[in-house]
C-alpha positions in Angstrom: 171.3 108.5 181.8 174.8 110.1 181.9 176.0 107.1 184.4 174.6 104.7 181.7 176.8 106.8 179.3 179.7 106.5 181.1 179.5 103.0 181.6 178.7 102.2 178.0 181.9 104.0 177.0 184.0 102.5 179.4 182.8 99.0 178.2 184.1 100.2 174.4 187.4 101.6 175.8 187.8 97.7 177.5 186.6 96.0 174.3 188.8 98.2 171.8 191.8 97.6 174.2 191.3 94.1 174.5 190.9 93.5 170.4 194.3 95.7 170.1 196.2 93.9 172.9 195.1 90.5 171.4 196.7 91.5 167.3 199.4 93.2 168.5 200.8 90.1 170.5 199.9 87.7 167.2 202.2 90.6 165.7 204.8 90.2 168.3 204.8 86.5 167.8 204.6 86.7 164.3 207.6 88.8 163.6 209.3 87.0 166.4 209.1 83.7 164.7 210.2 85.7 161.7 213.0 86.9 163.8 214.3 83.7 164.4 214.0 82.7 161.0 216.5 85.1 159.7 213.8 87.5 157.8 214.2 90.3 160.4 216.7 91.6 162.0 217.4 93.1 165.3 217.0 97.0 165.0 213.8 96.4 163.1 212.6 94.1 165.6 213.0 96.6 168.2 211.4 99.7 166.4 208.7 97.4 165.6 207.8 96.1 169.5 208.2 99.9 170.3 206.1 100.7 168.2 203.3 98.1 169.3 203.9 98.9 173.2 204.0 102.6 173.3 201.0 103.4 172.5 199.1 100.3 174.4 200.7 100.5 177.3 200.0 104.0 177.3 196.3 103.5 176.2 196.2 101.0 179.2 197.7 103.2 181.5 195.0 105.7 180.6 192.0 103.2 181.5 193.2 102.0 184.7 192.8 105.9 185.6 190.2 106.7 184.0 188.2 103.8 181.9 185.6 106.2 180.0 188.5 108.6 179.3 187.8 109.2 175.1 191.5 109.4 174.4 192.3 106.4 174.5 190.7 105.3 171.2 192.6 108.1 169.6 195.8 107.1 171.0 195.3 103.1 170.2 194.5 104.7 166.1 197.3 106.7 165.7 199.9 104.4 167.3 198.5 101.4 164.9 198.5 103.5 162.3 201.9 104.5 162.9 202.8 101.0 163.2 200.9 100.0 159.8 202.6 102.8 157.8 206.1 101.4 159.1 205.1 97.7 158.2 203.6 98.7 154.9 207.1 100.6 154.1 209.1 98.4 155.4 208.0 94.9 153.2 207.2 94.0 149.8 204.3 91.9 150.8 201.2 93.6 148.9 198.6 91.4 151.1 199.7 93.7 154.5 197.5 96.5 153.6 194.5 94.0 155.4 195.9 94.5 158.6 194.0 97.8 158.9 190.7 96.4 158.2 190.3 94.5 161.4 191.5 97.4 163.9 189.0 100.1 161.5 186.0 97.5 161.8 186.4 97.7 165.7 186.0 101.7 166.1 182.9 101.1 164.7 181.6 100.4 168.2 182.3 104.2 168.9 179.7 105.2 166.7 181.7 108.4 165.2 181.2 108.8 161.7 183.4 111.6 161.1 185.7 109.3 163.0 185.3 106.6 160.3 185.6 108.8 157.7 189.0 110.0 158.6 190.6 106.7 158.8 189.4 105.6 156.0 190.6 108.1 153.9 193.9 108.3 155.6 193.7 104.4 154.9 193.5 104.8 151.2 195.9 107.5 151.5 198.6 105.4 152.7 198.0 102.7 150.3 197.5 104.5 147.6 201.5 106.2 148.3 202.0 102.5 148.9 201.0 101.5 145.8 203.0 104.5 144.2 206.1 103.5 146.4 205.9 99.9 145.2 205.3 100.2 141.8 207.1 103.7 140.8 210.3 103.0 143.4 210.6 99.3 144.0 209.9 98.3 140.5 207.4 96.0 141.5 205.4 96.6 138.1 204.7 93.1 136.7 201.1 92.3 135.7 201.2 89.8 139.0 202.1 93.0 141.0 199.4 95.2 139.0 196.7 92.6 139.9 197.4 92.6 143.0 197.4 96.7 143.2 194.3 96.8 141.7 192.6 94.0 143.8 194.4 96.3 146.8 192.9 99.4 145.5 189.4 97.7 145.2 189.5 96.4 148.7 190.4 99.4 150.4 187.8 101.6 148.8 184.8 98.5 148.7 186.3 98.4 152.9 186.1 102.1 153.3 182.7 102.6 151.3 180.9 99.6 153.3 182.6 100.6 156.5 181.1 104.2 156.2 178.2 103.1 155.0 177.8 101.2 157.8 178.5 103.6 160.3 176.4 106.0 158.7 173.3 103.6 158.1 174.3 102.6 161.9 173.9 106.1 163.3 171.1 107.0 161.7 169.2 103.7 163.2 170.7 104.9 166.6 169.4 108.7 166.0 165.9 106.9 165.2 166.5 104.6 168.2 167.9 107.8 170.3 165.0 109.8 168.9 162.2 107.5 169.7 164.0 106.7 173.4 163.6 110.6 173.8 160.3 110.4 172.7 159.7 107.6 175.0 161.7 109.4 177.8 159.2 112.4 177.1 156.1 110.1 177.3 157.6 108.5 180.3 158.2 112.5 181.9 154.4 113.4 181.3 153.4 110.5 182.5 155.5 110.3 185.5 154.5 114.2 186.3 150.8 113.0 186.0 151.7 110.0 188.1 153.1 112.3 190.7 150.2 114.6 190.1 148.0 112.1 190.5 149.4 110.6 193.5 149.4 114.1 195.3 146.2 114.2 194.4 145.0 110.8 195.4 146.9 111.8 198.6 145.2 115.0 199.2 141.9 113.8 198.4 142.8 110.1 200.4 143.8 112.3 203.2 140.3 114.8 203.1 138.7 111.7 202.9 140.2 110.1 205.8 139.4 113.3 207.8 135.7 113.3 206.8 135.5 109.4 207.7 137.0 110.3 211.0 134.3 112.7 211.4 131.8 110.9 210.2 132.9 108.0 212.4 133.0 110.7 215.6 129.2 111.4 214.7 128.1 107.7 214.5 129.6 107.3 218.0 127.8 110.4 218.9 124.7 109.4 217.2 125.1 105.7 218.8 125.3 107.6 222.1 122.4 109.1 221.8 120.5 106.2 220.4 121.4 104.3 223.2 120.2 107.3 225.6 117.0 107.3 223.7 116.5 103.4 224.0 117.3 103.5 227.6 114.9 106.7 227.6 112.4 104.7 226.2 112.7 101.5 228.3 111.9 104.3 231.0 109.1 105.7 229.8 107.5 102.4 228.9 108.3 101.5 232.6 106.5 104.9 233.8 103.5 104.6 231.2 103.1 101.0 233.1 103.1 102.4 236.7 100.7 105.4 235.4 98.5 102.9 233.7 98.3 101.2 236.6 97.2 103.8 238.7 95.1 105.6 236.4 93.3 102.3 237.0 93.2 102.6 240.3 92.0 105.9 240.2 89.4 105.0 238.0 88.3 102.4 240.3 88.4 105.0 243.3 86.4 107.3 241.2 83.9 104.0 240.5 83.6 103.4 243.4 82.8 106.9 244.6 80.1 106.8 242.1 78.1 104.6 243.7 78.8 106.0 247.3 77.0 109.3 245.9 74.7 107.1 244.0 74.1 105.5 247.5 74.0 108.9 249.4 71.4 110.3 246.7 69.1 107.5 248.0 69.5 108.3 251.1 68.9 111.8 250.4 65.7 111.3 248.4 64.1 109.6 251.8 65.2 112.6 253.4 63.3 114.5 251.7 60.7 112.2 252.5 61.5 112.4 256.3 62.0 116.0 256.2 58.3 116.6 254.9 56.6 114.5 258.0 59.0 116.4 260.0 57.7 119.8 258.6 54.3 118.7 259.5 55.2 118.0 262.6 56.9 121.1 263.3 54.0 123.2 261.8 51.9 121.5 265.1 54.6 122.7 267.6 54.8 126.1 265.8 52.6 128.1 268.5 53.4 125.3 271.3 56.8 127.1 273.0 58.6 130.2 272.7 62.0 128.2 274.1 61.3 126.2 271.5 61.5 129.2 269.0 65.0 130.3 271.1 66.1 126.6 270.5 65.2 126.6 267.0 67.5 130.0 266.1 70.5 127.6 267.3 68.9 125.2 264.6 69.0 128.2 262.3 72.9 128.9 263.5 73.4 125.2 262.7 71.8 125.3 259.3 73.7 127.8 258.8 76.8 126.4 259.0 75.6 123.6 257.3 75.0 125.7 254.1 78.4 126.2 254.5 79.5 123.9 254.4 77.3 123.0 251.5 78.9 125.9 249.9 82.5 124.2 250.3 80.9 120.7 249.1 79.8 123.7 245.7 83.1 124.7 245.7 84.9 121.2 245.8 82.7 120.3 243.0 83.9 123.1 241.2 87.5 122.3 241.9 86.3 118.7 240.2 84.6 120.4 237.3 88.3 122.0 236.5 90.0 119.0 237.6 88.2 117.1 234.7 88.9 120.4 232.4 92.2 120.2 232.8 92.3 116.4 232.4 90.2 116.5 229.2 93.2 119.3 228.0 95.8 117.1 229.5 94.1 114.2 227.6 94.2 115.9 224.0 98.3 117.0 224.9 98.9 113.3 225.7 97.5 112.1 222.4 99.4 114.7 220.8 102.7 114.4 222.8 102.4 110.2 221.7 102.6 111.0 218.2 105.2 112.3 218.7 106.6 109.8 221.0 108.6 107.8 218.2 111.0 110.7 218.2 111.9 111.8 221.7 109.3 110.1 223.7 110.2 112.8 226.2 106.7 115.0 225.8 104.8 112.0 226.9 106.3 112.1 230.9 105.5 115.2 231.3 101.6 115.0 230.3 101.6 111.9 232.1 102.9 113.6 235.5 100.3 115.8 235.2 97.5 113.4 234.8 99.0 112.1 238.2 98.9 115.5 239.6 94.9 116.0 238.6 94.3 112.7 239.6 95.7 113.3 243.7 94.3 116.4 243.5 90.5 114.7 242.5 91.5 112.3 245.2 91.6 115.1 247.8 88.9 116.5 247.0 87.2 113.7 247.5 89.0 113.2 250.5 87.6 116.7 251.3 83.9 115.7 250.8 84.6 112.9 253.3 85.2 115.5 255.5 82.8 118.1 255.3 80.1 115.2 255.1 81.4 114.1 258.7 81.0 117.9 259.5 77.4 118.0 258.0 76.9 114.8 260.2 78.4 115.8 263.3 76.1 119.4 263.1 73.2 117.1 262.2 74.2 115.6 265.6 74.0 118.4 267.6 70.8 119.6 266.2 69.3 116.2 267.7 71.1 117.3 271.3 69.4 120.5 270.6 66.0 118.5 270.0 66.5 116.6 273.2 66.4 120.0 275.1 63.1 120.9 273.1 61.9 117.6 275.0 62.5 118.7 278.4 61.3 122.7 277.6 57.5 121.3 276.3 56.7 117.6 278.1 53.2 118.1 276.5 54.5 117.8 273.3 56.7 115.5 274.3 55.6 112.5 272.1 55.3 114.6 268.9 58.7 116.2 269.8 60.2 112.6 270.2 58.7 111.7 266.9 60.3 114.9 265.4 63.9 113.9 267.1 63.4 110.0 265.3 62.7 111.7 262.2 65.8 114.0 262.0 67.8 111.6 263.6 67.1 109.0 260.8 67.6 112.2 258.5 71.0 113.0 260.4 72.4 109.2 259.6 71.3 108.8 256.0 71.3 112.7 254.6 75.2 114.4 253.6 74.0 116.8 251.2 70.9 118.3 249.0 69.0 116.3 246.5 70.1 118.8 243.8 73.9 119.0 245.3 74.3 115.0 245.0 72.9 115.0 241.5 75.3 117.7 240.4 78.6 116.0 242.2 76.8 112.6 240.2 77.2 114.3 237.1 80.6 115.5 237.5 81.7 112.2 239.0 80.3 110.7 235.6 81.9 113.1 233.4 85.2 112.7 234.9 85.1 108.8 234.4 84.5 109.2 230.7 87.7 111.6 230.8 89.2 109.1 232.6 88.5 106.3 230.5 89.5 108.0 227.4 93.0 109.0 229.3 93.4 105.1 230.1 93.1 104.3 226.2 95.4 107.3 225.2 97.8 105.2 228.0 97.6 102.6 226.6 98.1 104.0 222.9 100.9 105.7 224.0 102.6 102.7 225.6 102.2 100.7 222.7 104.0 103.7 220.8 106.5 103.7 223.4 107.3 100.1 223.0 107.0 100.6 219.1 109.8 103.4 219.5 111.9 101.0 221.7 111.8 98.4 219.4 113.0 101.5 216.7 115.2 102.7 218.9 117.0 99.0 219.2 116.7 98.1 215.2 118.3 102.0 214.8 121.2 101.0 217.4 121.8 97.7 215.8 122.1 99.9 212.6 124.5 102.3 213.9 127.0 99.6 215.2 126.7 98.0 212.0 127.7 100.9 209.7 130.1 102.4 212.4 131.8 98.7 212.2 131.8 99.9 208.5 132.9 103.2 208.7 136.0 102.0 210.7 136.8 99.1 207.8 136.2 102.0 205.0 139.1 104.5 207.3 141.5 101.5 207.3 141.3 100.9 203.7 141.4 105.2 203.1 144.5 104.5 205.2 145.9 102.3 203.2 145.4 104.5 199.8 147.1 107.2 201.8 150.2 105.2 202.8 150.2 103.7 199.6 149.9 107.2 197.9 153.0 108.6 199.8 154.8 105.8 198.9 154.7 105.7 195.3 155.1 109.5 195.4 158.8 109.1 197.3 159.2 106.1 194.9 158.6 108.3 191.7 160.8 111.2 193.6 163.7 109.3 193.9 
């Protein structure tokens, strides 16, 4: 504002130095060409051009060192004035008094009332002795002359009255315009501090934005991450429920198929019964026949013996199988439980489902077991009908109905494992654990349809996270953007 000040006044200083320089060379022409005409002479030709030049040169001077320097409007008045007292004093022409009116009319572009005021007043002064001068000492008192004063008179004072009038009025509309400018400069201050304080603010807020996008953008590639670990989780699993299916299929085929071998093996034992009855019979004929056959029979005894053993393992396998299907009908209500759940971590579900894989090898052992001890019961069956062979040779007089008894306990030794009761009971069980393992096959098969349900989740939700972190990154750019724009206006406004 105070550069624009300077400026302005320097542009006055030219302009009033300019008007002055272009009147007082008509001047010097004018009084030149009177020169030559014989109306002045010499001397006053002289005082006159000194007169003119002093105090421009001077005023010229000033702005080539200093153009808004204010003295130089005060030097350019009083030398003019100088020179327009000496011209007024120095003719009889009454019209020279005008040549004040031009040079008062330019100050006006100063602005300066009180300014104004004086020169007009020291205007009318002068021609008011003027008119005194004239008329009182020069004689120049005819009506022409009085006329002439009075039309003088008029004109200075109508000049000086409009002149300050206009200055005044002139002022006051630049005080209005100066007042509203202020106001407009104080408008213009608020608004610029709520600019900047908006613009901070835009930039603090841009910039706690920006940092919250960059961490929400961090925990959608974190989130994505783990997405894609739980898709790839759940492509797993679906694989594994697949392979279990598949062998819990082929377990429940084994166990099928086992059925029916102790389906098959109570037959057989029913007919042993059978055989065992006519062997009884038998025996009850032999009972007083030998007493080596009564030696004979306590290895039978010894051999029975260990065959109740053994039926005592088969008791205990059995009971291993009752657990087995315990466990699995337990096992059976986690799974179910463990694939509702499967949508969210699907992790519950392979652990339930290694188990199940556990019960089932161990239900194939024990099986694997019963194999055995039946192979044992067989083998001491086999002995007992060595052991019969001898009862042949100790008694040849019983000899047929002894080799009827060995027929009938060797056809008892190929076709009999266990007891009646035994087979029924391992039957049952057997039965009961292919219901449990049906129902586990369908709670497989449940869960793997929930498995590839949460796959297909787990893809859509993936898809989704790319999508709105391909957002989230075009949402930081254009928070970027506000930011840098932010700063920028804010240096803008500061400078």
């Amino acid at each position: 504002m105070f550069e624009n000040r300077i400026n302005y006044q320097a542009k006055i200083n030219k302009n009033v130095l300019g008007i002055n320089w272009i009147l007082d060379l008509f001047l010097i022409l004018g009084y030149f060409s009177e020169f030559l005409k014989g109306g002045k002479n010499l001397g006053y030709l002289i005082v006159f051009y000194t007169l003119i030049l002093i105090p421009i040169s001077l005023a010229t001077y000033i702005y080539n060192l200093k153009k808004d320097d204010s003295k130089i409007k005060y030097i350019t008045l009083i030398g003019y004035f100088i020179l327009y007292t000496f011209v007024l004093f120095t003719t009889d022409r009454i019209s020279t008094y005008v040549y004040m009116f031009p040079i008062i009319s330019m100050y006006l572009l100063y602005f300066n009332l009180k300014l104004i005021k004086y020169v007009c007043y020291l205007n009318m002064a002068i021609n008011f002795i003027r008119i005194i001068y004239l008329y009182a000492f020069l004689q120049l008192n005819s009506s022409s002359d009085t006329t002439e004063y009075t039309i003088q008179v008029a004109a200075v004072i109508l000049f000086s009255i409009s002149i300050i009038g206009t200055t005044k009025l002139s002022n006051k509309i630049n005080e209005d315009k100066i007042e509203k400018i202020k106001n407009e400069k104080d408008k213009i201050e608020s608004l610029y501090k709520q600019i900047i304080n908006n613009t901070v603010f835009i930039e603090k807020k841009s910039s706690e934005t920006s940092e919250y996008i960059d961490k929400m953008f961090k925990d959608f590639e974190k989130v994505n991450k783990n997405t894609q670990k739980i898709y790839d989780a759940s492509i797993e699993n679906e694989r594994d429920i697949t392979n279990e299916n598949i062998q819990i299929h082929e377990i429940q085929k084994m166990i099928s198929k086992t059925s029916d071998e102790i389906q098959s093996v109570k037959d057989s034992s029913d007919k042993n019964i059978n055989k065992v009855k006519e062997g009884n019979s038998l025996v009850n004929h032999l009972k007083d026949k030998s007493f080596e056959i009564t030696k004979k029979s306590k290895k039978v005894t010894n051999n029975i013996t260990d065959l109740k053993k053994y039926s005592e393992d088969v008791l205990n396998i059995i009971e291993i199988i009752t657990q087995i299907t315990d466990k699995t009908k337990l096992l059976a209500l986690n799974a179910a439980i463990e694939a509702a759940r499967a949508g969210e971590a699907g992790k519950g579900f392979s652990v339930v489902a290694d188990e199940i894989r556990k019960l089932a090898q161990q239900s194939a052992d024990s099986v694997n077991n019963i194999s055995e001890i039946i192979n044992k019961f067989y083998s001491m069956t086999d002995l007992s009908a060595k052991e019969a062979e001898e009862f042949e040779k100790a008694n040849n007089e019983e000899n047929k109905i002894i080799d009827q008894t060995k027929n009938i306990f060797d056809e008892i030794g190929k076709e009999s494992f266990k007891g009646n009761e035994t087979i029924y009971n391992v039957q049952k069980a057997m039965e009961e654990v292919i219901n449990a393992n049906e129902k586990i096959v369908d709670v497989i098969e449940k869960i793997s349809e929930k498995a590839k349900y949460s796959k297909e989740n787990s893809q859509n939700v993936k898809e989704v996270m790319l999508e709105h972190s391909s957002k989230v990154d075009e949402i930081q750019k254009c928070i970027f953007e506000i930011v840098k724009y932010s700063k920028d206006l804010a240096e803008n406004f500061k400078e």
